[in-house]
C-alpha positions in Angstrom: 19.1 36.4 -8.4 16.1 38.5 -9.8 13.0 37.3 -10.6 12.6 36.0 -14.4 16.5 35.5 -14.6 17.4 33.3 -16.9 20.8 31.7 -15.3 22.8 29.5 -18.0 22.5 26.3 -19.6 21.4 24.6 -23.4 18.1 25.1 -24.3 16.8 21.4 -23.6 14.4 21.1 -21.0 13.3 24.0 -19.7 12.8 24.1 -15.8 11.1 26.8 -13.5 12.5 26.9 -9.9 9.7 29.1 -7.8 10.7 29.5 -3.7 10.6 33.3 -2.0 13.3 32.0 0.1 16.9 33.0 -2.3 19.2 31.3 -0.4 16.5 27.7 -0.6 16.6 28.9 -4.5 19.6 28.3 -4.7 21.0 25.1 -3.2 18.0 24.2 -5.6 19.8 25.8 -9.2 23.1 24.5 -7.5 21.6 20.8 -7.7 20.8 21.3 -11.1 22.8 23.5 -12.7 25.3 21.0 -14.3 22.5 19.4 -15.7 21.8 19.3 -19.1 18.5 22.5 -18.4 17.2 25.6 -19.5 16.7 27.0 -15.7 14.5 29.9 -14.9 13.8 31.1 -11.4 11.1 33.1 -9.8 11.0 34.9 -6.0 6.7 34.8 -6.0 3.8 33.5 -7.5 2.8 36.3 -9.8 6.5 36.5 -11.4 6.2 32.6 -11.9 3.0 32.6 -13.5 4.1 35.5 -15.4 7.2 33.7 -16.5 5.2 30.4 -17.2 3.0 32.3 -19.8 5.9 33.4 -22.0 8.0 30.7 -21.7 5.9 27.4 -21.1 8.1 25.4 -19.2 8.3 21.8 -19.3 8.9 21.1 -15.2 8.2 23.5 -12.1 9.6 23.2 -9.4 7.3 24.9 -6.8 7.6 26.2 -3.4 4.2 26.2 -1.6 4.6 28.6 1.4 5.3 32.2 -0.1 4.2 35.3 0.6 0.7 36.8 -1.6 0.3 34.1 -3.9 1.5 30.5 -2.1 2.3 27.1 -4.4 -1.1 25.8 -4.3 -2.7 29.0 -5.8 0.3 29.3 -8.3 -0.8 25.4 -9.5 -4.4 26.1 -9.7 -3.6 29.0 -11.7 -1.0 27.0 -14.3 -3.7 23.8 -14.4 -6.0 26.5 -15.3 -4.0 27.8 -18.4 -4.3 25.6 -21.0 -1.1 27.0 -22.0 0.8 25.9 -19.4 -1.8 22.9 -17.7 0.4 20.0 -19.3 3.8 21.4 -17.3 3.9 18.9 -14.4 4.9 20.7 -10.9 6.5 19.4 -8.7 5.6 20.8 -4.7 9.0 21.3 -2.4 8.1 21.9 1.2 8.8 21.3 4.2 5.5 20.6 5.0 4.9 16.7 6.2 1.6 16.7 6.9 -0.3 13.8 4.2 -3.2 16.4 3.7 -1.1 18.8 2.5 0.6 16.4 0.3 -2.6 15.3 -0.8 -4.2 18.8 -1.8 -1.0 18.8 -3.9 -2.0 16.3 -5.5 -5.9 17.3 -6.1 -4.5 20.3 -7.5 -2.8 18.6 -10.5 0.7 18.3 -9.0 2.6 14.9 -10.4 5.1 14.6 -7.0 6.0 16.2 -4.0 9.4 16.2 -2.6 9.6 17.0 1.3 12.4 19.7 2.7 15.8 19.6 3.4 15.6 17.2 0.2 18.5 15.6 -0.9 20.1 16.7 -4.3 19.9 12.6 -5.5 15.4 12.5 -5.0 15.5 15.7 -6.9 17.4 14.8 -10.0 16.4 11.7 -10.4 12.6 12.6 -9.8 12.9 15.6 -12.1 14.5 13.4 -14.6 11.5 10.9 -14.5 8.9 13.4 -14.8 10.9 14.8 -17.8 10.8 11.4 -19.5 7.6 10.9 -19.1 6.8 14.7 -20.4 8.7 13.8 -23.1 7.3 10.4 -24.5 3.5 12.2 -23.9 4.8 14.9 -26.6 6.2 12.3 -28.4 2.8 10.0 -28.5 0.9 12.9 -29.1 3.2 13.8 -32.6 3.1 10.2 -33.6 -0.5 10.4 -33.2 -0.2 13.2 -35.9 2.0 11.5 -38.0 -0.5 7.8 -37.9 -3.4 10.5 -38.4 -1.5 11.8 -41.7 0.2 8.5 -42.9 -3.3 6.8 -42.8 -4.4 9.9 -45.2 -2.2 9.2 -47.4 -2.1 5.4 -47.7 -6.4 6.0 -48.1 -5.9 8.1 -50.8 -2.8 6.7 -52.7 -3.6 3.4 -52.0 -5.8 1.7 -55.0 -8.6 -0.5 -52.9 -8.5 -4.4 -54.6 -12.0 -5.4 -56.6 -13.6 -8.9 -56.8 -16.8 -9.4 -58.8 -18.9 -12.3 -57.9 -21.7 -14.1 -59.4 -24.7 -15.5 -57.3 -22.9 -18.5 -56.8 -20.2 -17.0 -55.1 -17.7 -17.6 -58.2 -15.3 -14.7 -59.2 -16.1 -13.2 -62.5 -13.5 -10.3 -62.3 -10.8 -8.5 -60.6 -9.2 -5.3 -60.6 -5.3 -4.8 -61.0 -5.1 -3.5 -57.7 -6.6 -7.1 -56.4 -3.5 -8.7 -58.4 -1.2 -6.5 -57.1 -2.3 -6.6 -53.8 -2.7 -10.7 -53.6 -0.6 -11.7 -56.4 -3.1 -13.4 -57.6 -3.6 -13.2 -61.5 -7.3 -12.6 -63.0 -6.6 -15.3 -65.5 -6.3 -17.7 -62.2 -8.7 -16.5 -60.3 -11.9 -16.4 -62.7 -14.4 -18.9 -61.4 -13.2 -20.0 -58.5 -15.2 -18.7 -55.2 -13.2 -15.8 -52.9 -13.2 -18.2 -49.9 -11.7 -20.9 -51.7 -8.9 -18.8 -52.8 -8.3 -16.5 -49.8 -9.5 -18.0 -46.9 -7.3 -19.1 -44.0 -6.8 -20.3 -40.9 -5.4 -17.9 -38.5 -3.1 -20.4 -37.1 -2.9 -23.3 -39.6 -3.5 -21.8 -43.2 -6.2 -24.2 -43.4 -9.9 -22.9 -45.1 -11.7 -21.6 -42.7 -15.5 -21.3 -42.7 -16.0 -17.4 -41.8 -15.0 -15.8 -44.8 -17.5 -18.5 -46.5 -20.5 -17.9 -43.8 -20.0 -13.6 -44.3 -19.7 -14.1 -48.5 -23.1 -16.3 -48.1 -25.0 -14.4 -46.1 -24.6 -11.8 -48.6 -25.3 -13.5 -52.0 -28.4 -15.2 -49.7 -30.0 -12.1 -47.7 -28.5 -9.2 -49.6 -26.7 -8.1 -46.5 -23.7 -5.9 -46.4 -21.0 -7.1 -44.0 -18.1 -4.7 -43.4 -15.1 -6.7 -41.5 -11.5 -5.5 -40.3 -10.5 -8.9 -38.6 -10.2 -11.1 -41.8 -7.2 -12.7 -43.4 -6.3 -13.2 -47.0 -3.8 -15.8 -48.1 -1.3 -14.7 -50.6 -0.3 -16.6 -53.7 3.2 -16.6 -52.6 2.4 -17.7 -49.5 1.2 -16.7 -45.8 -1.5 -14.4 -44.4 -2.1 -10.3 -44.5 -4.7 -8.5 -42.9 -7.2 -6.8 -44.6 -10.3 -4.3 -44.4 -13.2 -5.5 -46.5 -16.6 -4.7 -47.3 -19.2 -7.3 -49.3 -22.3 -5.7 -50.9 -25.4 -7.4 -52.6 -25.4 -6.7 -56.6 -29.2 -6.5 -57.9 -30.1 -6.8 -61.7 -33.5 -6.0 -62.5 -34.6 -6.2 -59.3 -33.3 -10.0 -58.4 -30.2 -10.4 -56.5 -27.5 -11.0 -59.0 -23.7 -11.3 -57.3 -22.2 -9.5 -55.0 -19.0 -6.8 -54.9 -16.0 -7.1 -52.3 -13.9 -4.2 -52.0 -11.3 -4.9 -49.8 -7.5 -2.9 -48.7 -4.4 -4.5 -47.2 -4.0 -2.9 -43.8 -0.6 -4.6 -43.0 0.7 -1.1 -42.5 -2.3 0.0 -40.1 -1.7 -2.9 -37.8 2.0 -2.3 -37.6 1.1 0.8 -36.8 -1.0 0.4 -34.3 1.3 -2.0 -32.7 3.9 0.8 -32.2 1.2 2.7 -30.5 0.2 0.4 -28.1 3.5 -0.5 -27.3 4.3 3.5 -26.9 1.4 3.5 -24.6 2.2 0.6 -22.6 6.0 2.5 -21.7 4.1 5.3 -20.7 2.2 3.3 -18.5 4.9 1.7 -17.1 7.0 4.8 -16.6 3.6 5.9 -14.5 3.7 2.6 -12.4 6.7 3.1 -11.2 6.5 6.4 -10.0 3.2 5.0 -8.0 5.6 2.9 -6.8 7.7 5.3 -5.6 5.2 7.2 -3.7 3.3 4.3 -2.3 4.6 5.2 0.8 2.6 8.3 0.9 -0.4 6.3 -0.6 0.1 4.2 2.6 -0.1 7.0 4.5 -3.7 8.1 3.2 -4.9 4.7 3.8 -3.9 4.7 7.3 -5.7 8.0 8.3 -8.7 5.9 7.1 -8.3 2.8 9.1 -7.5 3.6 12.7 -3.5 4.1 12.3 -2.0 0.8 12.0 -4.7 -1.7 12.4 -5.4 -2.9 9.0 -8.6 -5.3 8.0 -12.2 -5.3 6.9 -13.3 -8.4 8.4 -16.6 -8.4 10.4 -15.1 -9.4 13.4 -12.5 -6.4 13.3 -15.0 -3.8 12.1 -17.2 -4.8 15.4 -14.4 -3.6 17.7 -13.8 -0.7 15.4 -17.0 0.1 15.8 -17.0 -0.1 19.9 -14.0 2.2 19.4 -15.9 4.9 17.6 -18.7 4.7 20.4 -16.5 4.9 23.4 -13.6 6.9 22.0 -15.1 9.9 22.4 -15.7 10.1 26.2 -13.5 9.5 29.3 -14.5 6.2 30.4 -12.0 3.6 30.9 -11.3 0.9 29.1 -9.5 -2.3 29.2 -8.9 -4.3 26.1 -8.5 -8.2 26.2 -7.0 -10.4 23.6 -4.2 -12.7 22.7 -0.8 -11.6 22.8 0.6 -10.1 19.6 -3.2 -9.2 18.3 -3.2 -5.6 18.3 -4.3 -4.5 21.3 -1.6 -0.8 21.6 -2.7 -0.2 18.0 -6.2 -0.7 19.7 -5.7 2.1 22.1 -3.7 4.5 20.0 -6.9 4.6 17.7 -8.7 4.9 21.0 -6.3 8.2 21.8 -6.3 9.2 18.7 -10.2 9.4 18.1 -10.9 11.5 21.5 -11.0 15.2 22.1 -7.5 14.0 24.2 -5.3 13.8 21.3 -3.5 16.8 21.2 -2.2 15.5 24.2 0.7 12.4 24.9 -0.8 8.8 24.8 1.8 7.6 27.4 2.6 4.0 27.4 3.7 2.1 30.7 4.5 -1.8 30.0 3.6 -3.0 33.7 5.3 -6.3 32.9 9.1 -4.9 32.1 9.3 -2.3 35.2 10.4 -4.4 38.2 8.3 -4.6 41.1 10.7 -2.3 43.8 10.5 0.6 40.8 6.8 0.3 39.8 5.7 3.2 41.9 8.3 5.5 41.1 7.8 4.6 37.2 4.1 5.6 37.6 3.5 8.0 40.3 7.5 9.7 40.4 9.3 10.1 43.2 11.7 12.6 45.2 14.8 13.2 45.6 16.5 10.7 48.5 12.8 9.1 49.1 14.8 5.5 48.2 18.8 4.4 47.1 19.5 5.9 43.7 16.6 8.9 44.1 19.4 11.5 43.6 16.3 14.0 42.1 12.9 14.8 42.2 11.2 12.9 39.1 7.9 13.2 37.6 6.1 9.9 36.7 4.0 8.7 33.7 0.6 10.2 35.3 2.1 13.6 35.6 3.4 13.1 32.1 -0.2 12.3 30.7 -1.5 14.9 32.5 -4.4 16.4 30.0 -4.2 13.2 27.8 -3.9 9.0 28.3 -2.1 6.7 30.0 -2.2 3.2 28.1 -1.3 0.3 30.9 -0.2 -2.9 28.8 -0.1 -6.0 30.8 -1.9 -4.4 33.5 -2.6 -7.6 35.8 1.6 -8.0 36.0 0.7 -4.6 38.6 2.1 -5.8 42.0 -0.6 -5.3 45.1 0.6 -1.9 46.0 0.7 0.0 43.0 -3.0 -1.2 42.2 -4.2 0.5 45.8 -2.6 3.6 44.4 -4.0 3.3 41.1 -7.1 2.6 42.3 -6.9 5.8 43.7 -6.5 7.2 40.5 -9.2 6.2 39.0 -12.0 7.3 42.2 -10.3 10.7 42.6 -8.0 11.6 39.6 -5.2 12.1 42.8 -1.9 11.0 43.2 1.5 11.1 45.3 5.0 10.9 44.3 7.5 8.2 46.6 8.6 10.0 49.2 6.2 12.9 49.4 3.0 13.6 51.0 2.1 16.1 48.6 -1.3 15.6 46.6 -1.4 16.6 43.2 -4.5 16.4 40.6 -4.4 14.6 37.4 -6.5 14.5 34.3 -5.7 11.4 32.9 -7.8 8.7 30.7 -6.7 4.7 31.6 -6.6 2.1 29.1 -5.4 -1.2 30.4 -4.8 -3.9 28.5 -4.0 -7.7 28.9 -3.2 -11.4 27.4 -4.8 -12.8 30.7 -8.1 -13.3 31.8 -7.9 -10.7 34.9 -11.1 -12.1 36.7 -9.4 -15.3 37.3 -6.3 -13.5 38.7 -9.3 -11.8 40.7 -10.1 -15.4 41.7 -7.0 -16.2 42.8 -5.9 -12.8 44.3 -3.2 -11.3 42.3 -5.6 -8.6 41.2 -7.9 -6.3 43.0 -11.8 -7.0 42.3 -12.7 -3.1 42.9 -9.7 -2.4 40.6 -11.0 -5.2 38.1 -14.4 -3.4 37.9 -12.8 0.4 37.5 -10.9 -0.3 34.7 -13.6 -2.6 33.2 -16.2 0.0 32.5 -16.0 -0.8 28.9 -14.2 -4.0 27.8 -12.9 -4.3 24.6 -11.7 -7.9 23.4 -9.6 -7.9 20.2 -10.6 -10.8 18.2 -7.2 -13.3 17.2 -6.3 -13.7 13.9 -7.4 -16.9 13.3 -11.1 -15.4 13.8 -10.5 -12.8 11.2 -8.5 -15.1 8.1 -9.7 -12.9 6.0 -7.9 -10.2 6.8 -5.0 -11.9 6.3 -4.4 -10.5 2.6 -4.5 -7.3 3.5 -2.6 -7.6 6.2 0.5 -8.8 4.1 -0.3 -6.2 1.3 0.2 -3.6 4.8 3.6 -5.1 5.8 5.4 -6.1 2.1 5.3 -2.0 1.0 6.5 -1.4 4.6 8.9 -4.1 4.6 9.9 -2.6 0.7 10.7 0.5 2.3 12.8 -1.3 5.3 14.2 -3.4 3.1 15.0 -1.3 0.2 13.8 -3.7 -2.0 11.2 -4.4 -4.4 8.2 -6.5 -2.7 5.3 -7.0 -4.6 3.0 -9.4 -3.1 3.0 -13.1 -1.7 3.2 -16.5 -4.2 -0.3 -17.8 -4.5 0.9 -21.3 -2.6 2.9 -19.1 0.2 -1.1 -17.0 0.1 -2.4 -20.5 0.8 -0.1 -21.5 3.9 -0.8 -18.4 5.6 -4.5 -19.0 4.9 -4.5 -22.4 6.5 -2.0 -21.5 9.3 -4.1 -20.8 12.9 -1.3 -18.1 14.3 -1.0 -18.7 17.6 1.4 -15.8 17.7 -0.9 -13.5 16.1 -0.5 -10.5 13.7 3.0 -10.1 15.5 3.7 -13.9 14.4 2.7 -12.8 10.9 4.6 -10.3 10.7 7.5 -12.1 11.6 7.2 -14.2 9.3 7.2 -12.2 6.3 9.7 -10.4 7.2 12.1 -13.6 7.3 10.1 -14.2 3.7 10.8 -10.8 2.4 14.7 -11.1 3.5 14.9 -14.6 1.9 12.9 -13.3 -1.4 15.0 -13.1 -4.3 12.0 -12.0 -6.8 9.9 -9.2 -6.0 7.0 -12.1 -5.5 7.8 -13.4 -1.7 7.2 -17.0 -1.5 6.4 -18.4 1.6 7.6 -22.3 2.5 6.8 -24.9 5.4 10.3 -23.7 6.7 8.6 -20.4 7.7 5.2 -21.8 8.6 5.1 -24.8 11.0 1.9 -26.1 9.6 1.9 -29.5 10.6 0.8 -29.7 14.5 3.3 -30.6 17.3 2.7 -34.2 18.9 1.6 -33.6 22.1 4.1 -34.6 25.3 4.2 -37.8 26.8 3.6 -37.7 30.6 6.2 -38.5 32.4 5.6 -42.1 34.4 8.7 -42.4 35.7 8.2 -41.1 39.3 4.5 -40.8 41.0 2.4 -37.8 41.3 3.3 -36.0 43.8 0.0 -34.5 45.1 -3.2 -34.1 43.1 -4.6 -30.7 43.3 -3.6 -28.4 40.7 -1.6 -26.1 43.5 0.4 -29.1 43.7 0.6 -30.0 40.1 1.6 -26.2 39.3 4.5 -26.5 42.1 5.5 -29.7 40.9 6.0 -28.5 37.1 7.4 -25.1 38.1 10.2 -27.1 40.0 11.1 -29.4 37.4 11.6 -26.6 34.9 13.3 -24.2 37.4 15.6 -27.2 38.1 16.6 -27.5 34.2 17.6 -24.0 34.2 19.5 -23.7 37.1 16.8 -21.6 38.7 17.3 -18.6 36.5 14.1 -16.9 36.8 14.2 -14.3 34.2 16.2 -13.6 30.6 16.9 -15.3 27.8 16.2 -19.6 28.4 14.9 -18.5 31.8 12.4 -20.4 33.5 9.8 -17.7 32.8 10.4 -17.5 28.8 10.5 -21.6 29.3 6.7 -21.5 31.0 5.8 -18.1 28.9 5.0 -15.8 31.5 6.0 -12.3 32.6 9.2 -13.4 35.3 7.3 -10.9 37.8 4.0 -13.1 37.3 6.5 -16.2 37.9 8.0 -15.0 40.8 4.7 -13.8 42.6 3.5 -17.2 41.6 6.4 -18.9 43.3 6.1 -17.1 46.9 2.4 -17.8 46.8 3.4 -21.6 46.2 6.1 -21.4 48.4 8.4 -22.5 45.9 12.1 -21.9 46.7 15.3 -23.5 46.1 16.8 -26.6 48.8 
């Protein structure tokens, strides 16, 4: 195809496909073709510009990476032309970054569809932006045509005439005041305007304002103009009119007064059509936002640390610890509640150092078992254990350059926290089986639900370890410390629960607002999350309503203790034992899994089983 063909189809819409790339050209003409467009295509800037001068096209379609001239400098160039500045373009690339998206955008673009796109976006996107093209042309001609009408109605029209003494009292009226009120003159001579016209908006009753503006004139000589009145017909029922009541002077004393006044019945309806025009626009508008709220989304994120969502003070005080220490290599171990953030914590924590460019690995410490914890972090070689059948690079080596993120660190049994120790003093490690030193440059954040000095106290954790990865402690407030963050965490997960969904999800009922006000989330922002997403799969209405169902608001009675044996022992070591026993027993001693005694006493099953040879807890 050569530049500035014109291809086939009616003259309708016409539509300007620009991409250097022929054969991308056109699976794009082949999308559209049967449509019912005018298509024109272009192979570089300069012919599209060229072609958008003589032809004004209603939509481009715009590549942005081409040779000379790319898409961005094309759009300037059209938003420039005030020829051609009202065209909406469309960007197609395969570019995914959100700033290029949103330079798009600055530069007057109405969408932007990414590549390979699929032939469904583009029509029916295409198809929206024509629409709303259209209906702007449209409001803009029946702008003209009010503009014009009103002309004609102000100069055709003859403007009704009432005379009135000083007492208010009609003393003539013109034949366009009959025709306009039905209203003879004979019938209307000396009785007052406000008795005759005057209504109330809603009743028909006489209404006082007519009166007070007809007073103030024959009184003070003041001219009132007014647009918002209403005169009542002989036959019946209101109209709106325009009026304007001037004093009448005879020999200097004020004498009467003159109302001239028009029947704007027309004007209003009118207008009406207008606004309602305007509102479809508008609407037509919304929804597209709607459609690219996702990419909206996206721009908010970059602005609030990835996914961690929230302006409370509490929140904005770690945010602000992150800023400080983000920047350097120290460690850091971030404390809080389970399910309140803490990996979103550390990916802002990656993401804000001069590391980023390379991987933020993630090692859960809790879900590796304790035979494999070594290997998982520090690799291994080939036959160094059963199963070993090659050599294998661990997570350090992996985060070599960047960060290694260590969730539920304190779960770390004794002899992987030696080796990790040794880490940390001399960036040095080993892989199973070898005796091989390599070097590492990797940054540690730990994190944990658990308060690790008291696994300190009771020996489960190393105290020089403890004070290496607590050069700079982070605690994550819960959400019940930070309720008001709360809204705009829901507004975060209804557009992405839209998107998961594929439904409409507008925002929470006020009530189902309320309940997750008053709730104290134990679970945290993971709990909440949960929850709306039941909500949001239950919604029928695009407003998600939120019951006691969902929300166990009312608190739990607390368990009876059990008095039907005696203690046996009273120090805690013996209550634990004790407890641990009785709910190992219900299970069938299943330590781990689903209904396993560790979900049962909600710990890690490696913390449970450590806990159980320290107790010496094991089954008759």
């Amino acid at each position: 195809m050569a530049g500035g063909e014109q291809l086939k189809g009616p003259a309708r819409a016409q539509l300007l496909l620009v991409d250097d790339d022929g054969q991308n050209l056109q699976v794009l003409y082949d999308t559209l073709a049967d449509r019912d467009y005018r298509l024109l295509v272009a192979r570089s800037g300069a012919d599209a510009l060229n072609i958008a001068g003589r032809v004004r096209p209603d939509l481009v379609l715009l590549d942005i990476l081409m040779p000379g001239m790319d898409g961005y400098q094309v759009c300037r160039h059209l938003k420039a032309d005030p020829a051609t500045a009202a065209a909406p373009v469309i960007f197609l690339s395969a570019l995914t970054d959100t700033k290029d998206k949103v330079l798009g955008l600055q530069l007057g673009a109405v969408d932007f569809i990414s590549k390979p796109f699929q032939p469904e976006e583009v029509i029916a996107r295409v198809n929206t932006h024509l629409k709303i093209r259209r209906l702007e042309q449209e409001l803009a001609g029946r702008n003209r045509e009010l503009e014009a009408a009103n002309r004609h109605i102000l100069g055709s029209m003859e403007e009704g005439l009432y005379g009135l003494d000083v007492s208010g009292a009609i003393i003539f009226a013109n034949a366009a005041a009959e025709r306009i009120t039905g209203w003879r003159e004979q019938e209307l001579l000396g009785r007052t305007l406000y008795e005759v016209h005057s209504a109330d908006r809603a009743a028909g009753t006489v209404a006082p304002v007519l009166a007070g503006t007809l007073a103030s004139t024959l009184t003070n000589g003041l001219v009132h103009h007014r647009e918002d009145e209403l005169f009542r017909h002989r036959e019946g029922g209101v109209f709106p009119v325009e009026f304007t009541s001037s004093p009448l002077y005879q020999d200097n004393a004020l004498s009467g007064a003159v109302v001239v006044f028009k029947d704007i019945t027309e004007r209003k309806r009118q207008e009406k059509e207008l606004r309602n025009a305007l509102r479809e626009v508008r609407e037509l508008k919304d929804r597209l936002e709607a459609e690219n709220i996702y990419l909206q989304a996206e721009i908010r994120t970059e602005r609030n640390f990835g996914e961690i969502v929230g302006q409370s003070s509490a929140l904005l005080d770690v945010l602000q610890q992150v800023r400080q220490v983000a920047p350097t290599d120290s460690s850091v171990l971030i404390q809080g509640e389970s399910g309140t953030g803490k990996e979103a914590v550390a990916r802002a924590l990656h993401g804000l150092s001069y590391r980023k460019g390379r991987p933020l690995i993630k090692v859960n410490c809790g879900a590796i078992s304790a035979n494999l914890v070594e290997s998982e972090l520090f690799g291994h070689v080939k036959g160094s254990f059963t199963g070993a059948l090659r050599d294998r690079a661990g997570h350090f080596e992996l985060a070599d350059g960047g960060t290694m993120f260590l969730d539920e660190v304190s779960e770390l049994p004794a002899d992987a926290q030696v080796k990790l120790l040794r880490v940390l003093q001399e960036q040095e490690i080993q892989r199973v089986g070898s005796s091989e030193v390599k070097r590492v440059d990797v940054r540690i954040i730990a994190a944990t639900n658990r308060e690790l000095m008291q696994c300190v106290n009771e020996g489960t954790f190393r105290m020089d370890l403890y004070y290496r990865l607590n050069v700079f402690p982070l605690i994550v407030p819960p959400l019940r410390q930070r309720k008001s963050d709360v809204p705009l965490l829901v507004n975060a997960f209804l557009q992405n629960l839209a998107l998961k969904l594929n439904k409409p999800l507008e925002a929470v009922s006020r009530r189902g607002m309320e309940l997750l006000m008053r709730y104290d989330w134990p679970g945290n922002i993971r709990e909440l999350q949960n929850v709306l997403e039941r909500a949001a799969i239950l919604a029928r209405r695009p407003v998600v309503d939120i019951n006691h169902a969902l929300i166990p608001l009312e608190p739990q009675p607390p368990s009876r203790p059990d008095h039907t044996g005696e203690v046996q022992g009273r120090t805690l070591a013996d209550c634990e034992r004790r407890h641990i026993r009785q709910v190992l027993d219900e299970v069938d001693w299943v330590v781990g899994g689903k209904r396993g005694a560790a979900e049962i006493l909600g710990v890690p099953s490696s913390t449970l089983r450590s806990r159980m040879k320290k107790l010496g807890i094991r089954r008759s």
